[in-house]
N, C-alpha and C positions, 0 to 999 in steps of 0.2 A: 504494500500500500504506500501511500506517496501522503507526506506530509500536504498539508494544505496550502497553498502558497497565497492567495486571495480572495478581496472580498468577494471578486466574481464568483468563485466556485461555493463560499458558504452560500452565498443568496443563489445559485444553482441547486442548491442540496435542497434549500429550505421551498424553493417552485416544484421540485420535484414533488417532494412531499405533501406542499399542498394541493397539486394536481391528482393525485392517489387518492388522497383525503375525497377531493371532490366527484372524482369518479366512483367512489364508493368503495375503494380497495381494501383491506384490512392492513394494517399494521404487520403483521405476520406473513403478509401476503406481498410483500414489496421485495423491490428486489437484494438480493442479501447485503450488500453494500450500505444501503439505506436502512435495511433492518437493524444492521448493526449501530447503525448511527443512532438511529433511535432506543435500539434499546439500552444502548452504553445513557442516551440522553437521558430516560429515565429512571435509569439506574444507577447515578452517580457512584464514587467512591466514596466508603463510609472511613471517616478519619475518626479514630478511636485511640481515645486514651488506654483503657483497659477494655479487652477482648470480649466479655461478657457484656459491657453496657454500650454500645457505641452511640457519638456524639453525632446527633442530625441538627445537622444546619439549614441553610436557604439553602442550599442547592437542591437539597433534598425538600425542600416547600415548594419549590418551582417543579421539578421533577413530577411530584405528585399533581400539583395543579395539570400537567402534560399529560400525567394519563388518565385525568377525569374528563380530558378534552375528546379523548378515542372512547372512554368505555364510563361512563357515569356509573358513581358508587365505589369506585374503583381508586380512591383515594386514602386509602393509607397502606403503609408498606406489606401488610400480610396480605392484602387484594392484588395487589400489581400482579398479574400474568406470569405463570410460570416461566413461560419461553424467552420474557424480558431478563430476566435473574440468571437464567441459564448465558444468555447471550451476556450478558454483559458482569459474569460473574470472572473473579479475576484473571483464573488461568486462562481465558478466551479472548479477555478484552482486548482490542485493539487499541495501542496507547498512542498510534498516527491519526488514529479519529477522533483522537479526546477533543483537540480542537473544535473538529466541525459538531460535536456531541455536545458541547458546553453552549455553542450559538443555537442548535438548536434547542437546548432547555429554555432557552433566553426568550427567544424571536418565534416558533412555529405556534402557540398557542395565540400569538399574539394575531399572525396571519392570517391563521383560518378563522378569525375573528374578523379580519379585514375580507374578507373572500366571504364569507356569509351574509357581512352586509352589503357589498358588492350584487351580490346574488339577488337578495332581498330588494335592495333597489332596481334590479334590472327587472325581476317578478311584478314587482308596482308598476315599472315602465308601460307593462304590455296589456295592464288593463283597461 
């Protein structure tokens, strides 16, 4: 895999994704490159003082808001998707995607948040 070199290619990753989104694709259903992305995105690194308790931060608040965006109810860490945890659990994670993983915890909920009301406005258009 290729570190990420520009803004072009995150806001590539993140059209992709929302074009997926709008087509009705699932999550699990993209293709593995983007899976990956995604499920590294909402599965952050848990940084832990001690191995029994670990410490959740915002990454992991935003993380969560990400996957109540794909699957409502689906927000706290025992609900997340088994196949999210798998993929992005540590001996698998790709650590050349953390990059594009962290823009997307950031930016994709925000999107398809733009793309719905895009949608919605254009629905209103044609009455």
């Amino acid at each position: 895999m290729t570190t990420p070199s520009s803004i072009a290619e995150r806001d590539e990753v993140l059209r992709q994704m929302v074009d997926l989104w709008e087509n009705g694709v699932s999550p699990q259903d993209w293709p593995p490159r983007l899976r990956q992305i995604f499920a590294q995105a909402c599965w952050p690194h848990v940084r832990s003082r001690l191995p029994i308790r670990p410490v959740l931060g915002r990454e992991h608040a935003k993380a969560l808001l990400l996957v109540g965006v794909f699957w409502r109810g689906h927000t706290t860490l025992e609900r997340v998707p088994q196949w999210i945890k798998d993929l992005a659990a540590p001996s698998v994670r790709d650590q050349d995607l953390e990059i594009l993983a962290d823009h997307v915890r950031h930016h994709l909920g925000r999107d398809i948040s733009q793309r719905k009301i895009a949608l919605n406005q254009a629905d209103e258009g044609l009455d």
